[in-house]
Structures are given as structure tokens and as C-alpha cells.
C-alpha positions, 0 to 999 in steps of 0.5 A: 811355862815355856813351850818348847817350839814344834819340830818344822819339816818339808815334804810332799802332799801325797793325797788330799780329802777335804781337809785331810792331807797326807804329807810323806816326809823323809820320816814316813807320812803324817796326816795333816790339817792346813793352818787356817790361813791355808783352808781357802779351796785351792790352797792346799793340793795333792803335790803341793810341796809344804812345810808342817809342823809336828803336833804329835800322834804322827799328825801335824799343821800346813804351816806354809805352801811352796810356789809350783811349778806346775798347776792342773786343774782336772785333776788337780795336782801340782807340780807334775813335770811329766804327762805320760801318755797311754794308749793300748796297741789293740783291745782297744785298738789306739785312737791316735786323734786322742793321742795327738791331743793329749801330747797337745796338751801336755806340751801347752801345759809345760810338760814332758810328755812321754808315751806309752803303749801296753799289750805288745803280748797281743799285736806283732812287732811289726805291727808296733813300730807302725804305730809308734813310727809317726811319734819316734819321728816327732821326737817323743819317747816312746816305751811299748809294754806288756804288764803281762810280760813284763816287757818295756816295764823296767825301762819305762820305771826307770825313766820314771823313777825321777819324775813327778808324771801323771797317766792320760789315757781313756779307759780299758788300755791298761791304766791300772795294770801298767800301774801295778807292774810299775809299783807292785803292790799299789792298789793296796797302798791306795787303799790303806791311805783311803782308809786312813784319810776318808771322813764321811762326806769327803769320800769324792774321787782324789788323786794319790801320788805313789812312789816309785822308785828312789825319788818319783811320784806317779798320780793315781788317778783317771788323768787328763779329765778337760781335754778341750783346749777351750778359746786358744788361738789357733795360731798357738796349736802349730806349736804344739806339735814338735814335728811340725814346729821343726818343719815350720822354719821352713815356711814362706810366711811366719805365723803359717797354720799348715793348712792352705797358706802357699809355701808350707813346709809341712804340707811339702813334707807330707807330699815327701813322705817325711811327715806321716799323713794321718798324723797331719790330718789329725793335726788338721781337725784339731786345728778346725776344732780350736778355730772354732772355738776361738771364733765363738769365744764372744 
């Protein structure tokens, strides 16, 4: 008996629970099982771009794993291009040192980083630009939102709609709200798919990606868990931050940490007023922290 070959496709792992993942193909989504070649802890991941092969009853096998352009570990999510970083403008009000880390971060791991503010329904706009002012002048984009309102959503959905992100952000800034005025109907869809995919002891926090618009994905999960830059050298922190790395061409010696070295731009530039003063001065205890580190790696 000759058997006929299975039908071979490409898409996206959207979610995986222990040897469950969930791929979307241009057809919808098909619960799938690595071949056993695949099955090595790691091998297989949420965003990983694969091939499968239909087995029929709307499931089918991991037959081959893309190369990725991208790896996190906490989550762990692959091929993510953009780190959207989120504070709220009060209730809490914005822990900017947090900010600057994860926008370090992102930058050390290849990504766009964006940043996003919520609950602009509860501070002034004056109040708004004086926060987001120090990070317009750095460069980043910067969207400020209210889910309550609506306001900054269809804006920030549209710089998303082409984008493989993930949310970074500590929790009560508005996460899950800002997700669900993204992608109406989320919560929802994530539970649906738990559902289907939850199989008795693989019920461990996961991360999904979740379409939005024609072709983004957005991780729904709690971000950036491993905040720590661990033995980094010091030297490589500069940067890491765009604001300053524009400034450093200007100083005296190459290799400048901006910290007490004769000649540097970036500290001139904060004399100035060109370089906002609380930025630099986060910049300055990040820059102890990694020193530190980097000096106890032995």
C-alpha cells in the first residue's frame, strides 16, 4: 500500500505547555507534538517559526525549527524584534530607574524598544510631557495611553500591527488593561487556548502570542522576568543608552564610562541642560551595579 505524503506547512508556535504547541498557520491553528528528534527542553518554544506536518483531527508533528533571530530566556520566547516597555504616569507613579534598565536591556538584546505610558486620564498633559521629555530627547518612541479612553491606543496598535513585541513593566501599571484595549477580546482568547492545551501537570506559567492586527504578534506574559545584566563589562553599558552613546563621540578618551574621566561630553552636557539630570544619575547607579558585578564574577 502506498502512502500518500502528509501535507507539509510553515507558521508560528503561538503557545507551548510542555509537549503541546499550538502553531497558527494561514489555515487557523493546529495543536502539535515535536518529532522526537525535537523533544530536547529548548528545542521547540513560543515564537519559534516551524514547519509541521498534518496528522489529521486539526493536529499535526514539529517536523523542523527556523534558525531565530532573537532568544530570551525569561520568558522564553523567540524571535521577538520589539521590547515594549511600560510604565504608568501615576497609581504607581513611573519608577524611571526601571525604565532605563529595561530599555538597557532590550538595547543588549537586539530589540526595538518602545515605551509606553498608561493612565494619561489621571495626570495633567503637562505633567505627561515632563516625564516622557528626557526619553523623546534620547530618541525612543514614545506613546502615552489610556485604556479608559482610548487615547494613544490606535496609534500604539498600529506601530504594533507588524511587529513581533513583548510587554516589560512591573505589575498595577496596566499591563493587562492596555492589552485588552489592543486586542479586544484577549483574555478570552487566552483562556480558550489554555484550555485546549493544559495537560495535567504542564498547567506552569506560559507565555501566548496573540495576534494583533494583519501581521503582529504580542507575548502575553508578565515580561521581562531577569532584570539583572549579570557580569557585563561596564564598558559595554554606555552603549546601551542612545542618548548618551550620541554624546560620547565627543569625549576626550575612547572607552569613557561618563563617570569621572576629564573631558566628557556627557557629563558637560548635563552641566548644559542638554542631558536631562535624573536620567544621568540613574545612568550612574546602573553603571555602579554592573561595576560590581563584573568585579565579583571570579
Amino acid at each position: 500500500m502506498i502512502r500518500e505524503p502528509m501535507e507539509r506547512l510553515w507558521g508560528r508556535v503561538i503557545r507551548s505547555v510542555g509537549d503541546y504547541h499550538t502553531v497558527f498557520v494561514e489555515s487557523g491553528e493546529v495543536l502539535c507534538r515535536a518529532r522526537g528528534r525535537l523533544k530536547q527542553r529548548g528545542a521547540v518554544v513560543t515564537g519559534d517559526l516551524v514547519e509541521i506536518s498534518l496528522s489529521g483531527k486539526g493536529q499535526g508533528v514539529i517536523e523542523e525549527v527556523a534558525p531565530r533571530s532573537t532568544y530570551l530566556f525569561r520568558p522564553t520566547v523567540a524571535n521577538v524584534d520589539t521590547a515594549v516597555v511600560v510604565m504608568a504616569l501615576a497609581k504607581p507613579d513611573p519608577v524611571l530607574e526601571l525604565a532605563d534598565r529595561l530599555l538597557a536591556i532590550a538595547e543588549r538584546e537586539k530589540l526595538r524598544a518602545i515605551l509606553v505610558f498608561t493612565k494619561a486620564d489621571l495626570v495633567e498633559p503637562s505633567q505627561a510631557q515632563s516625564i516622557t521629555a528626557p526619553y523623546v530627547a534620547a530618541g525612543y518612541p514614545i506613546f502615552v495611553t489610556s485604556a479608559k479612553t482610548s487615547d494613544g491606543i490606535a496609534a500604539l496598535r498600529d506601530e504594533l500591527s507588524s511587529r513581533v513585541s513583548i510587554l516589560a513593566g512591573p505589575s498595577g501599571v496596566g499591563k493587562s488593561s492596555l492589552l485588552n484595549a489592543l486586542i479586544p477580546g484577549a483574555e478570552l482568547q487566552t483562556g480558550e487556548l489554555s484550555e485546549k492545551v493544559n495537560r495535567g501537570r504542564h498547567t506552569t506559567r506560559h507565555v501566548s502570542l496573540l495576534r494583533i492586527g494583519e501581521r503582529g504578534w504580542i507575548a502575553d506574559s508578565p515580561g521581562f522576568s531577569t532584570l539583572s545584566f549579570g557580569t557585563m563589562d561596564p564598558r559595554a553599558l554606555p552603549g546601551l543608552f542612545p542618548d548618551l552613546a550620541a554624546l560620547a563621540v565627543d569625549c576626550r578618551f575612547n572607552g569613557c564610562l561618563h563617570q569621572s574621566e576629564p573631558g566628557c561630553a556627557v557629563k558637560r552636557a548635563v552641566e548644559d541642560g542638554q542631558l536631562d539630570a535624573g536620567r544621568y544619575r540613574r545612568y550612574l547607579r546602573i553603571l555602579q551595579e554592573v561595576t560590581e558585578a563584573f568585579e565579583r564574577r571570579y
